[in-house]
C-alpha positions as CSV (number, residue, x, y, z in Angstrom):
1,X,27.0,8.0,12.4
2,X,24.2,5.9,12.9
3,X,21.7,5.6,10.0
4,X,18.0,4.3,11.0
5,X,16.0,2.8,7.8
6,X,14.1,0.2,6.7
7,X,10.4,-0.8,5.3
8,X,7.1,-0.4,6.9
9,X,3.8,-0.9,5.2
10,X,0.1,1.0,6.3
11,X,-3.2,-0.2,5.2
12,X,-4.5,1.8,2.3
13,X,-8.1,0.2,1.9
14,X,-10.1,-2.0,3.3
15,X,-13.2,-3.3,1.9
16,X,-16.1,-5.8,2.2
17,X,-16.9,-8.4,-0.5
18,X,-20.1,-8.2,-0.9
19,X,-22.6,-11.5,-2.3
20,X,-19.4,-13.5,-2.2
21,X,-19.3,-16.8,0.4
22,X,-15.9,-17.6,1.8
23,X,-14.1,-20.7,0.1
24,X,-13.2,-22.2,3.4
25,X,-16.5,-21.7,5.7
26,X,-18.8,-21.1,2.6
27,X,-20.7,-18.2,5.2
28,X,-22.1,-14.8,3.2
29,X,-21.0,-11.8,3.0
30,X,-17.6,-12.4,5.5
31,X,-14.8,-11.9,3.4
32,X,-12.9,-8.4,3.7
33,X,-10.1,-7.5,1.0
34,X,-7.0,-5.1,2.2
35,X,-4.8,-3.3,0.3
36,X,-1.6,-2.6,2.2
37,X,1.4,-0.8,0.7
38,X,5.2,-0.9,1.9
39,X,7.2,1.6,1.4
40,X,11.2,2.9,2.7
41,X,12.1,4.9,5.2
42,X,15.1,6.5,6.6
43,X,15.2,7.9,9.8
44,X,11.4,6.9,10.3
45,X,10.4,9.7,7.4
46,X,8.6,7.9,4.4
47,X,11.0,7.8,1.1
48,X,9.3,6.0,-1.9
49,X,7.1,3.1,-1.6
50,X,7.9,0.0,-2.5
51,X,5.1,-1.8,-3.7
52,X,1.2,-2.8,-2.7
53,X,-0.1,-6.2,-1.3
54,X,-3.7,-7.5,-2.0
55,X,-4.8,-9.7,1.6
56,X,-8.3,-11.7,2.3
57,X,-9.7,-11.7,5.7
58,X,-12.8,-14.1,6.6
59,X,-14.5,-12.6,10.2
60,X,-16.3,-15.3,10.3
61,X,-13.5,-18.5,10.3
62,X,-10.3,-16.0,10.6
63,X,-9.1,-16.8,7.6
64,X,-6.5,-15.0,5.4
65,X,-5.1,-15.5,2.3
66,X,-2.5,-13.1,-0.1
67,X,-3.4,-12.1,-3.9
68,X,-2.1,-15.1,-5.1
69,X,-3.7,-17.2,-2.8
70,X,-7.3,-16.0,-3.6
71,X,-9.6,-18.1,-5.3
72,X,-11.2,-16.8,-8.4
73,X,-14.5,-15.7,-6.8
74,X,-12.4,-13.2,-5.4
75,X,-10.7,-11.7,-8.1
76,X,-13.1,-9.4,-9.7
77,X,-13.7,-7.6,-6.4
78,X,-9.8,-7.6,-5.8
79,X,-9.3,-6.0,-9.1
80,X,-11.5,-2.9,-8.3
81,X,-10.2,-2.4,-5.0
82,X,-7.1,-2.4,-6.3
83,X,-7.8,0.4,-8.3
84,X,-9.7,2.8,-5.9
85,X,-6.5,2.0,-3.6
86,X,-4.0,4.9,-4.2
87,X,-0.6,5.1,-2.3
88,X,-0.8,8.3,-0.6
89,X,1.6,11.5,-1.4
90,X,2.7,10.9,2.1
91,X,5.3,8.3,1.4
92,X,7.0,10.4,-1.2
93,X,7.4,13.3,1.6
94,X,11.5,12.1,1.6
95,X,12.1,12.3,-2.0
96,X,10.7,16.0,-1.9
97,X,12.2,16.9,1.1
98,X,15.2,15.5,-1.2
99,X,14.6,17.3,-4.1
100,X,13.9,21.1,-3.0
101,X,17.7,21.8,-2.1
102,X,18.7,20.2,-5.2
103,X,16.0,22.6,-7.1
104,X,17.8,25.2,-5.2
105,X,21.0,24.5,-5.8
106,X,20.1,24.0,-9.9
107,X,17.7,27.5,-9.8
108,X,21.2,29.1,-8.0
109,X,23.4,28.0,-10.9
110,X,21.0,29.4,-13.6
111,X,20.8,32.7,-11.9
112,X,24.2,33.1,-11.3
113,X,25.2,33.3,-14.9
C-alpha cells in the first residue's frame, strides 16, 4: 500500500508594520510580517501542526527576513502578531477523525459490561 504524507504550511496572518522604516532601504511604512504555520499530513488530510514561522517582507526593496533574522525594531510588532496568529482547528481535523472510532470503541466497552 502506498502511504502519501508529508508537511505543508498556510499563511495564518499577515500584517503591516506600521511607523516602522525597513533596515535595508530605510523607506516608511513597507515592511509586512507573516505568520505561517506547518503542519503533517497524511493522505493530503491535515494531522497536527508542527510548528509556526514569523517571516519579514519589505514591498518596497523585496526583502525578507525569518524571526531570527529581524532586527529589533521589529520585534515588538512580531510579538503581537504572533499572538493574534492562532493555528486553525482545521489542521487537527486528522487527529479527530482519529479519535472518534477510538471513542467508539472505548464508549462500546463501557456499555457492554
Amino acid at each position: 500500500m502506498i502511504f502519501f504524507f508529508g508537511t505543508r504550511s498556510s499563511t495564518l496572518l499577515t500584517d503591516k508594520l506600521y511607523h516602522t522604516n525597513c533596515a535595508y532601504c530605510n523607506e516608511p511604512d513597507t515592511v509586512y510580517l507573516s505568520v505561517t504555520s506547518s503542519y503533517f499530513h497524511i493522505f493530503w488530510i491535515p494531522a497536527f501542526p508542527i510548528g509556526k514561522k514569523y517571516y519579514s517582507h519589505c514591498v518596497h526593496c523585496k526583502q525578507t527576513l525569518t524571526g531570527n533574522q529581524m532586527p529589533a525594531t521589529y520585534q515588538n510588532g512580531l510579538s503581537e502578531i504572533a499572538q493574534r496568529a492562532k493555528v486553525p482547528i482545521w489542521q487537527f481535523i486528522g487527529l479527530i477523525l482519529l479519535s472518534i472510532p477510538i471513542l467508539f470503541i472505548i464508549i462500546a466497552i463501557i456499555f457492554a459490561k
